[in-house]
N, C-alpha and C positions, 0 to 999 in steps of 0.2 A: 504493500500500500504506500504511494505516494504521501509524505507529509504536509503538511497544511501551510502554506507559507504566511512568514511573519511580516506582518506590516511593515512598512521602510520608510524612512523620510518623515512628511510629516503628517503620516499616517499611526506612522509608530509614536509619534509626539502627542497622538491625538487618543491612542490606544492607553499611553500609560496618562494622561491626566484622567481620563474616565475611568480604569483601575483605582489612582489613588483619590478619587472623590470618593470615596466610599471608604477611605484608611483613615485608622486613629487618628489622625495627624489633619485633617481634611480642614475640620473646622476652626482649629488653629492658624495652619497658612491663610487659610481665606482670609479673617483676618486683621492678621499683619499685612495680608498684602491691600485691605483695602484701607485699613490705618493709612500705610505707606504712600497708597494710590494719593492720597486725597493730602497730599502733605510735601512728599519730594521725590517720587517714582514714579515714573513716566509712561506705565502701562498701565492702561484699566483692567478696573478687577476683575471685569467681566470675562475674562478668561479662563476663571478660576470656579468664578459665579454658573455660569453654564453649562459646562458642564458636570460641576456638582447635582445642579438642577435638575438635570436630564437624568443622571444617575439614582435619583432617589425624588421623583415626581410627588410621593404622599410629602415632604417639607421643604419645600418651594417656597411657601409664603414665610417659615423660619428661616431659611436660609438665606432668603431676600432680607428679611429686618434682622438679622443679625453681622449680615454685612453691609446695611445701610448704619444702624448703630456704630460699627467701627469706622463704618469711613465718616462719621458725624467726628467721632472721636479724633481721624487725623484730620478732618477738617479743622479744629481747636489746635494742634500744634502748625496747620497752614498759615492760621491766625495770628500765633504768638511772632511766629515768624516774619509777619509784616509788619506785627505792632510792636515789636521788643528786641527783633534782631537783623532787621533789615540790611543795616551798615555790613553786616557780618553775614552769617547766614544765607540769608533774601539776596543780595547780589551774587553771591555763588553758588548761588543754585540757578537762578534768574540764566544765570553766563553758561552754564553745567547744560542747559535746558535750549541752548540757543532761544531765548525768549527777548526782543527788543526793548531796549527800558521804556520805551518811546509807547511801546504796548501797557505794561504796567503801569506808566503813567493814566494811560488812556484809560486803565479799568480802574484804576485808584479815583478817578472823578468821575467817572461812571458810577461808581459805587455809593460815593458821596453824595451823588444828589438821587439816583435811584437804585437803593440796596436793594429792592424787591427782584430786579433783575438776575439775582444770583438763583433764584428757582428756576429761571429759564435755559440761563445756562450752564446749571446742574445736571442738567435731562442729556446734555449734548456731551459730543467728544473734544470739548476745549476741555484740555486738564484742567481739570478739578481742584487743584494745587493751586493752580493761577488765580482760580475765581478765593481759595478761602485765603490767599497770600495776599493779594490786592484790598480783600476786604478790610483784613487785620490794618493794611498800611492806610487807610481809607481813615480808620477811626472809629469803623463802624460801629454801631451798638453793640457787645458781645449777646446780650441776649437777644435779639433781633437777629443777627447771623446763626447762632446756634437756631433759632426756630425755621430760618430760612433752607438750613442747609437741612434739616429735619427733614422738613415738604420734601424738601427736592430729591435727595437719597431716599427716603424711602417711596415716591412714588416712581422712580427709576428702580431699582431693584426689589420691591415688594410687589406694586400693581401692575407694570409693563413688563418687565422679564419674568414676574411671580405669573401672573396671568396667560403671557403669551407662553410660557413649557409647561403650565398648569393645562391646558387647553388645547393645545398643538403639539406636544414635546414627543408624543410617537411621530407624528407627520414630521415635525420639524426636522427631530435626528435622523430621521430617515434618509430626509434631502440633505441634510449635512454631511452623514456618511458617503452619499453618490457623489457629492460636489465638496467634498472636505476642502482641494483644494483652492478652489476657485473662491471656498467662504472664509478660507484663511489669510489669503491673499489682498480678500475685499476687505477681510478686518485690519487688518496692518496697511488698508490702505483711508480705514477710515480713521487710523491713528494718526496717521502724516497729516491729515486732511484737516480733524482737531486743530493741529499747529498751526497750519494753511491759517485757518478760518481767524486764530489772534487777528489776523488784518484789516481783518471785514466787518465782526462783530461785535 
């Protein structure tokens, strides 16, 4: 009998994160990685979020507010970060991130005259760092921010990715497995895209 071949590439990358969604370890990295996301890491957690999600469909809506809770949580060290350490810190990550000061300025009075904006673009793939970095350096309410980023994480990873693999997540993996590459390719290309969008938004 011919043996089964093993996945390659980023089939195989795709193979062992759906493996270890389901390991000890699962709900720990998530996370940290959406702490990190939401602070000074430059990939969203939804990498991480998804397919956890898919792997165990009955806690989707936990899993979605237990990683919007954390990324609330590094959204708070995004914050200190604008408002406490910018000289230091904030300009080395700002330079780390290739991110224009000239942007940050632009969201630092964005912010200032309409904080509400950070729930809109919570929802999007403008790092999330940028939006709780800029707020902090803004002045913003802390509590005001903390409620804002609340909205916004949790109706991004509780109601829209809760919802759409609560509801779709056989369909959906299905066509992710036939088109793995093409959905991986598009994701890393909506991560560039994120960055792109500092210019416009």
């Amino acid at each position: 009998m011919s043996e089964v071949s093993k996945p390659r590439g980023l089939r195989a990358l795709y193979a062992w994160m759906l493996k270890n969604a389901t390991g000890r370890h699962a709900w720990a990295a998530v996370a940290i990685f959406a702490f990190a996301e939401a602070s000074f890491f430059p990939i969203p957690a939804d990498v991480m979020v998804v397919p956890m999600m898919l792997a165990n469909r009955r806690r989707v809506f936990a899993i979605g507010a237990w990683v919007a809770f954390w990324s609330v949580m590094g959204g708070m060290l995004g914050y200190a970060i604008g408002a406490l350490f910018w000289e230091s810190a904030g300009l080395w990550l700002i330079n780390m991130l290739h991110v224009p000061l000239a942007q940050v300025e632009r969201y630092r009075t964005l912010y200032s005259e309409q904080s509400y904006l950070i729930m809109a673009q919570g929802l999007t793939f403008i790092p999330y760092k940028l939006v709780t970095i800029a707020s902090g350096l803004a002045g913003m309410s802390f509590p005001l921010f903390m409620l804002y980023s609340a909205f916004t994480r949790s109706l991004r990873y509780v109601v829209l990715e809760g919802l759409l693999v609560y509801f779709f997540g056989a369909r959906a993996q299905a066509l992710l497995e036939k088109y793995l590459e093409v959905a991986l390719v598009g994701f890393l290309a909506l991560i560039v895209l994120g960055f792109v969008a500092l210019k416009f938004l």
